[in-house]
LUMZADO-32312 format. One line per field, with one value per residue: residue number from 1; residue in three letters; chain; x, y, z of N, C-alpha, C in turn. Coordinates in steps of 0.2 Angstrom, whole numbers, plus 2048, in hexadecimal, padded with zeros to 3 digits. Layout:
BEGIN
num <- c(NUM, ...)
residu <- c(ALA, ...)
chaine <- c(A, ...)
n.c1 <- c(X, ...)
n.c2 <- c(Y, ...)
n.c3 <- c(Z, ...)
ca.c1 <- c(X, ...)
ca.c2 <- c(Y, ...)
ca.c3 <- c(Z, ...)
c.c1 <- c(X, ...)
c.c2 <- c(Y, ...)
c.c3 <- c(Z, ...)
This chain:
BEGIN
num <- c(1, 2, 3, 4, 5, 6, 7, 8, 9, 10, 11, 12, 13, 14, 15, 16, 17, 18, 19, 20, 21, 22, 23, 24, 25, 26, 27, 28, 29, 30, 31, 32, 33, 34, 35, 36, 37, 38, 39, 40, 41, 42, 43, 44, 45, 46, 47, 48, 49, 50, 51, 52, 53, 54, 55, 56, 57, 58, 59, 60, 61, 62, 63, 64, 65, 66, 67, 68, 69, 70, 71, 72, 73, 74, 75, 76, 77, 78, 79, 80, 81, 82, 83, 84, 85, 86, 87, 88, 89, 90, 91, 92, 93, 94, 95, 96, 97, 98, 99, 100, 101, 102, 103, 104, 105, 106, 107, 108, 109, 110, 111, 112, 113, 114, 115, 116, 117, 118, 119, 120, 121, 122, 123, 124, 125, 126, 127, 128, 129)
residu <- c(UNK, UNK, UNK, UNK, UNK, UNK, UNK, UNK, UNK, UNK, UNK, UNK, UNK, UNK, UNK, UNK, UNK, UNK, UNK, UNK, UNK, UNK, UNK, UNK, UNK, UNK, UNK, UNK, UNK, UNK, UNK, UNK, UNK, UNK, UNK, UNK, UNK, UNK, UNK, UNK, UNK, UNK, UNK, UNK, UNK, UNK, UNK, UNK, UNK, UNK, UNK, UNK, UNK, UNK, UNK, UNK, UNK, UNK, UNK, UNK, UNK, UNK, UNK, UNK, UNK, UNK, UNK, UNK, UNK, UNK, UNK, UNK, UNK, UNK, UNK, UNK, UNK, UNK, UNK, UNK, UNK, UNK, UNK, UNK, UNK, UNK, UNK, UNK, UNK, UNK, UNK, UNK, UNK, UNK, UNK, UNK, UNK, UNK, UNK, UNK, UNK, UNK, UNK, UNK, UNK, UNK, UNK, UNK, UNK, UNK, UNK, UNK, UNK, UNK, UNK, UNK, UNK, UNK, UNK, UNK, UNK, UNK, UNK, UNK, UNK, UNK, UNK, UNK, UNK)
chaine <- c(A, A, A, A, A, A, A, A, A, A, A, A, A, A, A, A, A, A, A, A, A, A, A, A, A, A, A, A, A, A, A, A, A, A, A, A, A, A, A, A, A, A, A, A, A, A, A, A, A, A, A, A, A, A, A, A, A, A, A, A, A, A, A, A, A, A, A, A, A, A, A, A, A, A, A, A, A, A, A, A, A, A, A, A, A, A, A, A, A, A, A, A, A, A, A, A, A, A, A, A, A, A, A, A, A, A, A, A, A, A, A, A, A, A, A, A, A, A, A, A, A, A, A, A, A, A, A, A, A)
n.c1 <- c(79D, 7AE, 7BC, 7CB, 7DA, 7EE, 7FD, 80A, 81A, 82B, 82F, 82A, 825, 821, 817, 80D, 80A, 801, 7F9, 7F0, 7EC, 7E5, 7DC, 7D4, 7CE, 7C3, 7C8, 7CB, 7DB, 7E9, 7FA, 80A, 81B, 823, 825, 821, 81A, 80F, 80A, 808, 7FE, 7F3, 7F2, 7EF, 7E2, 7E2, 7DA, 7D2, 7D2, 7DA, 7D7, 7DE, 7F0, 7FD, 80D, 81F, 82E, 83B, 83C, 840, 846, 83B, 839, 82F, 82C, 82A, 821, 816, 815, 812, 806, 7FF, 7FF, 7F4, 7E4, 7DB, 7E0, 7DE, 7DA, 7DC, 7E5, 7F5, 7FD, 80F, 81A, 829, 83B, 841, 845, 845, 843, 843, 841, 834, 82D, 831, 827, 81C, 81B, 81E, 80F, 809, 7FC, 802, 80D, 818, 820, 82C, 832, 821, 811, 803, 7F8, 7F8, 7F9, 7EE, 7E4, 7E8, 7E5, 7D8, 7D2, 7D7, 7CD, 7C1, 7BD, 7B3, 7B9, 7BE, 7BA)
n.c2 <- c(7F6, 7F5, 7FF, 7F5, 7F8, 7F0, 7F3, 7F2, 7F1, 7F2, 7F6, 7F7, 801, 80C, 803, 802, 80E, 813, 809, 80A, 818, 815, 809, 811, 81B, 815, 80A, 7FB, 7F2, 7E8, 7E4, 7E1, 7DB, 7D9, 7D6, 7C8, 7C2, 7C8, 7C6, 7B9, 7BA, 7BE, 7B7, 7A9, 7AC, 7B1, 7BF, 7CA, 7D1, 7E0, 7F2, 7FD, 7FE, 800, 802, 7FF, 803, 7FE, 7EF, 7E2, 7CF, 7D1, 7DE, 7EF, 7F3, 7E5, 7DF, 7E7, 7E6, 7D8, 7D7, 7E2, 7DA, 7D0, 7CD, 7CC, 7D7, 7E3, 7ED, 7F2, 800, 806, 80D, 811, 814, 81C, 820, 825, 832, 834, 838, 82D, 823, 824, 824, 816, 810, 815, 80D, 800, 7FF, 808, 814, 81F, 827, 82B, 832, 82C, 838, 836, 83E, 839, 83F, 841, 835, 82F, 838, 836, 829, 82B, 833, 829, 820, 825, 826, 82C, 839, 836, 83E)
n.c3 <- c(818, 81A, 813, 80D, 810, 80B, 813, 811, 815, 81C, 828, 838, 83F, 838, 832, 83C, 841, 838, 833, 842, 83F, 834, 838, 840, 839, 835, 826, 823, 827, 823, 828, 81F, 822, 815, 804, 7FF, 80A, 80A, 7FE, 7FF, 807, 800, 7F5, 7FB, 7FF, 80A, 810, 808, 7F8, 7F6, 7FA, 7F8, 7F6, 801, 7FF, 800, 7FB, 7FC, 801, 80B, 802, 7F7, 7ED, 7EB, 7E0, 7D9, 7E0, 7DE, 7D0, 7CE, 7D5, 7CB, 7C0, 7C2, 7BF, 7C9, 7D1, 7CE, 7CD, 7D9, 7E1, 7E1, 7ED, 7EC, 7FB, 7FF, 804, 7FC, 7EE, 7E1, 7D2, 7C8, 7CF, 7D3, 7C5, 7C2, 7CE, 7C7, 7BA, 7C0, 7C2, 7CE, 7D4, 7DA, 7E2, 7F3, 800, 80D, 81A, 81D, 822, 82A, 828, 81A, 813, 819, 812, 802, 801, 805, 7FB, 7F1, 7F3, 7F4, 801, 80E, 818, 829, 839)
ca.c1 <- c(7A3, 7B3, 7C1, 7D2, 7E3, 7F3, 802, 812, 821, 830, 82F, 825, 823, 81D, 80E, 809, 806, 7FD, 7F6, 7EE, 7EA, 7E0, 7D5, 7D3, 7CA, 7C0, 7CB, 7D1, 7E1, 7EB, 802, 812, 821, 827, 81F, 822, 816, 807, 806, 806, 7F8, 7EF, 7F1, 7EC, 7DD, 7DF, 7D9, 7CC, 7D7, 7DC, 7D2, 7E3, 7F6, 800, 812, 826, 831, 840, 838, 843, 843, 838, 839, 828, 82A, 82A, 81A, 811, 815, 80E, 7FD, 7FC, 7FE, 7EE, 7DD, 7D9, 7E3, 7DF, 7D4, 7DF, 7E9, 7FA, 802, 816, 81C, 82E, 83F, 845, 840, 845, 83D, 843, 83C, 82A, 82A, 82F, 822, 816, 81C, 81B, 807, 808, 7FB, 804, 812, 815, 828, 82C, 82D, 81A, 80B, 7FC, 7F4, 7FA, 7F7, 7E7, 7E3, 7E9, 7E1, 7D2, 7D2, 7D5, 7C7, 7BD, 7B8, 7B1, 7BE, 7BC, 7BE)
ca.c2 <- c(7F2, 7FC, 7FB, 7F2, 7F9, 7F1, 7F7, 7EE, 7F5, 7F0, 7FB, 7F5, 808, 80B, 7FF, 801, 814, 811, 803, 80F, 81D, 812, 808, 817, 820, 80F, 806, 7F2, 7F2, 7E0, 7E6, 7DB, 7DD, 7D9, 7D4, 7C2, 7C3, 7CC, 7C3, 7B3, 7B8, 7BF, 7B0, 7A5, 7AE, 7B3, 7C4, 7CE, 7D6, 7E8, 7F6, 7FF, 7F9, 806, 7FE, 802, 800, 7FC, 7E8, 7DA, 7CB, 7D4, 7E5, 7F1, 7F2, 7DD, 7DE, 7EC, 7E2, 7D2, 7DA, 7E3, 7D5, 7CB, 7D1, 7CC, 7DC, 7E7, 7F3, 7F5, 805, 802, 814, 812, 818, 81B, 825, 825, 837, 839, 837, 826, 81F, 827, 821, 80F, 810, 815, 809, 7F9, 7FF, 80C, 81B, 824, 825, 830, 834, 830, 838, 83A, 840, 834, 843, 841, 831, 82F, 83E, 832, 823, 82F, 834, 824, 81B, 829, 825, 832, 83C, 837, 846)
ca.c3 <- c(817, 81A, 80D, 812, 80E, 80F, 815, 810, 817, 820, 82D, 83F, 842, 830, 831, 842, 83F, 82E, 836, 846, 83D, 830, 83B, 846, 832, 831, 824, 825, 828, 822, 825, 81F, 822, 811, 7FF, 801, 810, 809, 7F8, 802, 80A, 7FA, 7EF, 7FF, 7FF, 814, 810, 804, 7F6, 7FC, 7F3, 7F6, 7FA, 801, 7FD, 800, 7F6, 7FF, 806, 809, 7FF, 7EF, 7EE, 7EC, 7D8, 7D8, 7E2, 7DA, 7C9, 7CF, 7D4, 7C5, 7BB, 7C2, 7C1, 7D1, 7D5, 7C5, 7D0, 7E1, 7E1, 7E6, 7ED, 7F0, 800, 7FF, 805, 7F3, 7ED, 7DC, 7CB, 7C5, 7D4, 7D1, 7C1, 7C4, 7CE, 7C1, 7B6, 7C2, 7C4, 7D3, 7D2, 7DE, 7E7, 7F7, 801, 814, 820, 81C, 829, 82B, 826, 814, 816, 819, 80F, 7FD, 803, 806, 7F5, 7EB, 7F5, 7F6, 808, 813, 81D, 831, 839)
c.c1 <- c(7A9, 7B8, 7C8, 7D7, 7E8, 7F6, 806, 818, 825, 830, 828, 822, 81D, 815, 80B, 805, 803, 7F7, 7EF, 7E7, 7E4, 7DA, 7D0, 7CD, 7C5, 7C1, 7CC, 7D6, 7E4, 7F2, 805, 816, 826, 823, 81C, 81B, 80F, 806, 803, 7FF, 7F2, 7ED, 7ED, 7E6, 7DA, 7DC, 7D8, 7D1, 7D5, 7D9, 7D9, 7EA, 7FC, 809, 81B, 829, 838, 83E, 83F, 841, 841, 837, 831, 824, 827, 822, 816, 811, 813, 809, 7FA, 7FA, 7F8, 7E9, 7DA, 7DC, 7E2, 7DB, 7D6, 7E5, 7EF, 7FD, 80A, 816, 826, 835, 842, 83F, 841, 840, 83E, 83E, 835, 828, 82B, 82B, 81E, 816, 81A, 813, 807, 804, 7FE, 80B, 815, 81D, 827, 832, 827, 815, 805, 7F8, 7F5, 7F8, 7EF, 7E3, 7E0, 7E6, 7D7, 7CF, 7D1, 7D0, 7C0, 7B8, 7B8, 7B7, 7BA, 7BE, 7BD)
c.c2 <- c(7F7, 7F9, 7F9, 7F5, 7F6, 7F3, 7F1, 7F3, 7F2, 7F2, 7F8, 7FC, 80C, 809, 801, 80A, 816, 80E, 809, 814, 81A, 810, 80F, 81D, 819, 80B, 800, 7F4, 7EA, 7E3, 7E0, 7DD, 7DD, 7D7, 7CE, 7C0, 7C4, 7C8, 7BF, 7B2, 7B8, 7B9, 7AA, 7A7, 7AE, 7B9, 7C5, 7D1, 7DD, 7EA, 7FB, 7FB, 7FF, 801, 802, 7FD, 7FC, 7F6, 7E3, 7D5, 7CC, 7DA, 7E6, 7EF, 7EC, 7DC, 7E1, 7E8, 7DC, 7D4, 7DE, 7DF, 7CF, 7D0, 7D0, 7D2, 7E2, 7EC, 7F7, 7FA, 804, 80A, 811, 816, 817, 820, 827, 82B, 839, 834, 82F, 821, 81D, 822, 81A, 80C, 810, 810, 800, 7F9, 804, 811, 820, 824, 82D, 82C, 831, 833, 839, 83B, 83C, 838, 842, 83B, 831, 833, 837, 82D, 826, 82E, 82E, 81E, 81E, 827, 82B, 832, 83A, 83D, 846)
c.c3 <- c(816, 813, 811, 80E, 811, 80F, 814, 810, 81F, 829, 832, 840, 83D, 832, 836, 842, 83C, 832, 83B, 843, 835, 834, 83F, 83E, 831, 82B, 828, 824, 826, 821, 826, 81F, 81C, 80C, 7FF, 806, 80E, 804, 7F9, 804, 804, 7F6, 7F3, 801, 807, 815, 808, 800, 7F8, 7F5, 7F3, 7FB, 7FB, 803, 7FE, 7FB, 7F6, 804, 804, 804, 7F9, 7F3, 7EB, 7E4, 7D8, 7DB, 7DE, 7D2, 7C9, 7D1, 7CD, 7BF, 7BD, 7C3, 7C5, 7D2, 7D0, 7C8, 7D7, 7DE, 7E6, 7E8, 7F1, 7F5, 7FE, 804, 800, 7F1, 7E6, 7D7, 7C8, 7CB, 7D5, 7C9, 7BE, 7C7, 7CB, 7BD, 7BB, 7C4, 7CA, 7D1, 7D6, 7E3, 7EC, 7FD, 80A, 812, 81A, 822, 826, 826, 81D, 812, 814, 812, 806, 7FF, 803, 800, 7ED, 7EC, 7F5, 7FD, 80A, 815, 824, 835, 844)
């Protein structure tokens, strides 16, 4: 059974290259364009909770924080790793993230390979090579 990561981010270009480069390692893939969207689906139980949630910060509607703080706060989601994705490089931002529950958070631009790489890591799936 593969594990499913999603991708919440505004960005169409974003997700699709996540997206790609994830099936393509044997992950599920499940992208939203915004918080609002994804949680919908979680709480309506259209999709298996995500073993990781790769998340921006910058989302219409509810920003990443607001998301990442409403997953943490149920235990339905008390085991999925949330890594921010962002363009915000400095230290508050990081550790906003830490505090709304993020184990990681990780800068565009970024390379897939990076990418991958941390999702590799905190699922411990095989590298496809």
């Amino acid at each position: 059974m593969s594990q499913l990561v999603m991708v919440i981010d505004d960005s169409v270009t974003v997700r699709k290259i996540i997206e790609i480069s994830l099936k393509r390692d044997g992950f599920e893939c499940a992208s939203y364009p915004d918080g609002i969207e994804a949680l919908r689906a979680l709480t309506e139980n259209r999709l298996p909770v995500p073993d990781l949630v790769l998340l921006d910060i910058g989302l219409p509607r509810m920003d990443g924080y607001d998301v990442a703080r409403y997953l943490k706060a149920r235990p339905k989601f008390r085991d999925t790793i949330i890594v921010m994705i962002s363009e915000r490089h400095g230290v508050i931002d990081r550790l906003k993230g830490r505090l709304a529950g993020a184990q990681d958070y990780m800068t565009k631009p970024f390379r897939t390979e990076d990418i991958l790489s941390t999702i590799h890591s905190y699922l411990n799936a095989p590298i496809v090579v």
